[in-house]
N, C-alpha and C positions, 0 to 999 in steps of 0.2 A: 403707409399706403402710397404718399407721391413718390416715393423711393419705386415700390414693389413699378408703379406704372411709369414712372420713368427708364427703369430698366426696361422694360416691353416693351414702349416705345421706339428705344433705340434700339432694341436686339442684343443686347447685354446676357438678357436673360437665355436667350434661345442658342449663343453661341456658348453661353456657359454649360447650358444642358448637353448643348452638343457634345462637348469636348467630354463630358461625364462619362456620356453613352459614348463615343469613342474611348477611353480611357476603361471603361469596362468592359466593350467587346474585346480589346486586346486581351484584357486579363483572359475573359474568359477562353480567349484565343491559345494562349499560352497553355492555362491549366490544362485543356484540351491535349496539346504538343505535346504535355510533360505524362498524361496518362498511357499515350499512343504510345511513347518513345518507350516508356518504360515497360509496358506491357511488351514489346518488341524485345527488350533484351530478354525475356525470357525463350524465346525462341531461338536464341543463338549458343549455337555449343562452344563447349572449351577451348577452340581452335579459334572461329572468329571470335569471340571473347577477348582472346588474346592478340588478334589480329589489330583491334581498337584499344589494346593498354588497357582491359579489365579482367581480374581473376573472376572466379563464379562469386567468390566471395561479396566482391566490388558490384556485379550485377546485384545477387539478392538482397543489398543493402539501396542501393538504387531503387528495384522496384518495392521496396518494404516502404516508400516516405510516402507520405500523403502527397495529393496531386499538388498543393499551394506552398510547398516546400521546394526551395533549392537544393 
């Protein structure tokens, strides 16, 4: 318990949560980027496809991954 209030006293606890909640908006920031991105490659044909160094192939393997995958 002098632990738990010594941390709140000093703010220990409140920059730790911060950084939590920062460290999880990003993710979910990302996840978000990687759904948009890839939902977008489906909308480009075989010519811009190719324009960015991807076969169709290369796209529907792209948009097949789940969003929290690289």
């Amino acid at each position: 318990m002098a632990t738990l209030l010594h941390s709140a006293e000093t703010g220990h606890a409140n920059t730790t949560f911060g950084h939590v909640v920062e460290i999880a908006s990003n993710l979910l920031g990302l996840w978000r980027q990687r759904v948009v991105t890839r939902r977008e490659l489906g909308y480009l044909d075989d010519r811009m496809l190719q324009d960015i160094g991807f076969s169709r192939l290369d796209a529907e393997r792209e948009m097949s991954k789940p969003f929290w995958r690289e």
